[in-house]
N, C-alpha and C positions, 0 to 999 in steps of 0.2 A: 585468422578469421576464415572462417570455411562461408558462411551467407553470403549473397553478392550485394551489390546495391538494385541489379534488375531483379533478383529474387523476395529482397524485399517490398521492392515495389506491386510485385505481384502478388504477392501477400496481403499489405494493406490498402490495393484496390477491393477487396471485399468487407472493410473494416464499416464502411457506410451500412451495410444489412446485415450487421451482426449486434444484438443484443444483449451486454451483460448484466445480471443482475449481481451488485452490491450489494450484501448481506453485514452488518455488523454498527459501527457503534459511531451514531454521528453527534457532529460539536460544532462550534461557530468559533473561526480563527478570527482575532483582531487582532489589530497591526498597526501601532501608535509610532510614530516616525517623530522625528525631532534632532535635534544638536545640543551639544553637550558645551557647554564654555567654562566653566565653573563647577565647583567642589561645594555638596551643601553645610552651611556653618551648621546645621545640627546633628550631621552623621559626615562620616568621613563614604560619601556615597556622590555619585555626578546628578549635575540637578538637566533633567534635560526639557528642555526648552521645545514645546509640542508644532509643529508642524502641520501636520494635516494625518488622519485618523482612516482606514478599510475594515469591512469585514469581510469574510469568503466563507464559504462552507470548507469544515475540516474533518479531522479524521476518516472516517470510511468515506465522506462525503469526496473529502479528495480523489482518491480513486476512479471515483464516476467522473471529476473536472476531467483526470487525464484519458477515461476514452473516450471522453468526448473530444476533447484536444486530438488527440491519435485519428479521429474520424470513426470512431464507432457508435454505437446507441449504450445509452445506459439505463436503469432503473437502478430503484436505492428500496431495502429494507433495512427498517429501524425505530427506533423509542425515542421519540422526542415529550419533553415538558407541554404542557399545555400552558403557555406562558411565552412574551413578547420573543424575547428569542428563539424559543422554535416557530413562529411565527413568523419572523424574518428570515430564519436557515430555511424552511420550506419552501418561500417565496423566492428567494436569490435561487433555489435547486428549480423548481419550475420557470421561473424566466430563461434559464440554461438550456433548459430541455431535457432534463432528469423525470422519469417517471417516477411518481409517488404513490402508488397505488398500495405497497406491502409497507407505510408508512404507518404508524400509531402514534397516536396524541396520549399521556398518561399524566393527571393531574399529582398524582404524589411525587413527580422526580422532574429536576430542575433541567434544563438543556442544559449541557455541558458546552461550556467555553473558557475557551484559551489564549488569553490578551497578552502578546509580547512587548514588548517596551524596544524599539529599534535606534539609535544614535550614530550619524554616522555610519553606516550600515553595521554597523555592530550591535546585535542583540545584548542588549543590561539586564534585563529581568525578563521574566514570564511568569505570570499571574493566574493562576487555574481557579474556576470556580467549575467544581463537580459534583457530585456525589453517587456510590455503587449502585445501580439502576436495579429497585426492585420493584419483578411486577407481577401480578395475583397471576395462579393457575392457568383462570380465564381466560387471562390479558396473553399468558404466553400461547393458548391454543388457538386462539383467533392469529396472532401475531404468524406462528408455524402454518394454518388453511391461509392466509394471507403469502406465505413466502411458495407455497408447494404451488399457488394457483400461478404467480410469475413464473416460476420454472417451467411449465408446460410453453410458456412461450420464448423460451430463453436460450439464446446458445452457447451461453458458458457461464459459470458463478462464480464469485470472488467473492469469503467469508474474511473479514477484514475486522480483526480484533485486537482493540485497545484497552481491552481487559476490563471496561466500563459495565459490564454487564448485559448488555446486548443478545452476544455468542454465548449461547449454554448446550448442554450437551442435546437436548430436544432441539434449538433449532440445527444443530450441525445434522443429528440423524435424519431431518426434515429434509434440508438440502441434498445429502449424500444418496439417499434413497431414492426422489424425485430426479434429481442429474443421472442416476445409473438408466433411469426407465428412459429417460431423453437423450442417455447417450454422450454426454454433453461437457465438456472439463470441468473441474471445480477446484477453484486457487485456494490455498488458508495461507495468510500471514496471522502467525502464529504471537502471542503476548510470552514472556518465558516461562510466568511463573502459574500460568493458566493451562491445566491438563485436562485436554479431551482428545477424545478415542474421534481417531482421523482415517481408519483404513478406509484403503479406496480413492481417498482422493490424488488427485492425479499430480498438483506439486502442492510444497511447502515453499514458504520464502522467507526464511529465517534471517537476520544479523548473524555477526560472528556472536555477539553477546549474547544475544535471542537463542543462539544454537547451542552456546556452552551451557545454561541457563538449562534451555529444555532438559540437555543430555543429562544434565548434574555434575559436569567437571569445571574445578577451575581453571579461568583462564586466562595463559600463558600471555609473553610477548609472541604475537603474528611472526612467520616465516616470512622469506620476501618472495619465496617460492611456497605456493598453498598446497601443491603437491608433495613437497616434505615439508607438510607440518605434520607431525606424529599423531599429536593431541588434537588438529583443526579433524584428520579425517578417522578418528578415532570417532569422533563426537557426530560426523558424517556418519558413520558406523551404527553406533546408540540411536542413531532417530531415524535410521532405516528401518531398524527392530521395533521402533518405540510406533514409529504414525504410520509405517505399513504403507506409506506413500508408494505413489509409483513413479514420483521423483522428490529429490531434496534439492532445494537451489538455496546454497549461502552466499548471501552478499558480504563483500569482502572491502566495501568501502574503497580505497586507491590499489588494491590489490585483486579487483577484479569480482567474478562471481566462482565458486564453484561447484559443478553441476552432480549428483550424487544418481543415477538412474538405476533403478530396479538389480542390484546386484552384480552392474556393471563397476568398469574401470572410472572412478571419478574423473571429470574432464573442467580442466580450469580456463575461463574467462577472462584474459589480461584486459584492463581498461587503459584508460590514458589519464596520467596525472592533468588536473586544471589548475591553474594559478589561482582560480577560486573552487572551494571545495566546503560546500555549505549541503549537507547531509538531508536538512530538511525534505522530508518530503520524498525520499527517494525510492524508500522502500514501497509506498503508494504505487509510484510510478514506476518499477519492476515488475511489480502483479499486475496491473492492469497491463501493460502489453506483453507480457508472458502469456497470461490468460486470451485476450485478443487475439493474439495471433495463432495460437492452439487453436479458436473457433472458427479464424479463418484459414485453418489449414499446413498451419505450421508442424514440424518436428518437434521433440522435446527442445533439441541442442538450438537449432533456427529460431526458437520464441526464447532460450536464453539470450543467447547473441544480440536480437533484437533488443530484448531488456536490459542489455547490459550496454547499448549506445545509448537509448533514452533514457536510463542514468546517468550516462556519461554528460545528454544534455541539459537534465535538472540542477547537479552539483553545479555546473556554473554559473546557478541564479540564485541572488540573494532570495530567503526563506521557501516558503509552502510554494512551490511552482509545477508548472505541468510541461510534456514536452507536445510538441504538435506533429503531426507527420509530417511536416516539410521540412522541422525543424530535423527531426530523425534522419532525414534520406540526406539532407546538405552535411549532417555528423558525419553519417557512415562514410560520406561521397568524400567529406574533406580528410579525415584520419583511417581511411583502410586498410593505405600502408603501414600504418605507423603499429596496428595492431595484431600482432601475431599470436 
């Protein structure tokens, strides 16, 4: 670990007056809790026995929870339903303190939401109601003057795509263009099977899957060392050519992150295994303080690092979770030995 814990602190004391805008594809997570005692006699399926019922804001929406958690500002651009549940995702986002300003209501397309079925803490099912977000001409050029006028006030972006239709190639060139004139970082977590033209942007934050996916190769079983994996920084390789980034960050799940920098030596992020290791959510909470802390001043490698403890503190929370900066600096404080 090369970051300290007083340099992170130094860091995220400027998290309060730093502003990011959220760009991409919001949903409503529900979260149906319950125990399981019995097997149903008309499917060989557990019948679970309901408990008590949440909802949150999810996908891009997550992102903006965790810099608000971390201690920074957020706003949210995106395509919600004109209907009860974007109605309720928008209200839970302004109670929080999310700005909604680059926010659009479209009556042809339903909010997207995402109902998990939880037992025991064990997720049984998950339930999607969606459908691919399409929206007139119109609707995307108002949506892009909506996203270019946030950026003027913005000190870094995070384009956050779940491949719902949201992220098209007009609003990436909207962000990309308005962030060069502000100077300003702009994160993409990337969908695999979804191609847009990303030079310029300053990182990617792929999965391993995400990354083989983009590159076009398949892929192997993981090395325990990500530095020889042949094929991990081959595909490292492929999407330095491909998105022209000025960094590639893969997250590597219990194998850390590995950090890919403008035609530099790739540099690997070892994490610490947790006894619980619940994936949910993680990759949300990589870009948002990757990003963050780029705005407040970070290095490339120092906003990995950072990203790769408040990973370390998401995976050991059952489902969608955020990390908070106290939670972050008591990580670093407690395992900085242990990570080299």
């Amino acid at each position: 670990m090369k970051i300290t814990v007083q340099r992170a602190q130094e860091l995220l004391c400027h998290a309060k007056n730093k502003q990011i805008l959220v760009v991409g594809d919001l949903m409503m997570d529900r979260f149906v809790y319950g125990s399981v005692s019995r097997i149903s006699p008309e499917a060989p399926v557990p019948v679970v026995h309901v408990s008590h019922e949440k909802a949150m804001p999810g996908g891009a929406c997550n992102v903006a929870s965790n810099l608000l958690a971390l201690g920074g500002k957020a706003a949210m651009a995106g395509i919600v339903g004109q209907d009860v549940v974007g109605a309720e995702l928008k209200g839970q986002l302004r109670e929080s303190g999310v700005a909604l300003n680059a926010v659009i209501d479209t009556e042809n397309h339903p909010t997207c939401v995402k109902t998990r079925i939880v037992a025991e803490r064990q997720q049984v099912v998950r339930v999607d109601r969606e459908e691919y977000l399409r929206v007139s001409a119109s609707e995307m050029a108002r949506f892009c003057q909506l996203i270019e006028t946030e950026i003027a006030g913005a000190d870094g972006v995070i384009i956050e795509d779940y491949g719902k239709g949201s992220v098209q190639q007009a609003v990436v060139d909207t962000v990309l263009a308005a962030a060069a004139t502000r100077g300003i970082p702009v994160g993409y977590d990337p969908k695999d099977d979804h191609i847009l033209k990303m030079e310029g942007v300053s990182v990617v934050t792929p999965n391993r899957k995400e990354a083989f996916g983009s590159a076009g190769v398949a892929e192997g079983k993981p090395c325990n060392n990500p530095l020889e994996d042949e094929a991990l920084l081959e595909v490292g390789r492929i999407l330095d050519a491909k998105w022209k980034a000025r960094n590639t960050l893969i997250t590597l799940g219990p194998h850390g992150m590995l950090l890919f920098n403008e035609g530099a030596n790739p540099q690997h992020i070892p994490t610490r295994a947790r006894e619980v290791f619940d994936v949910s959510g993680a990759g949300d909470t990589v870009i948002a303080t990757y990003v963050l802390a780029l705005a407040c001043g970070a290095t490339y490698l120092e906003a990995a690092e950072l990203a790769n403890f408040a990973a370390g503190v998401v995976v050991g929370k059952l489902g969608t979770a955020t990390c908070t900066q106290q939670e972050l600096i008591d990580y670093m404080t407690a395992h900085k030995e242990e990570i080299r």
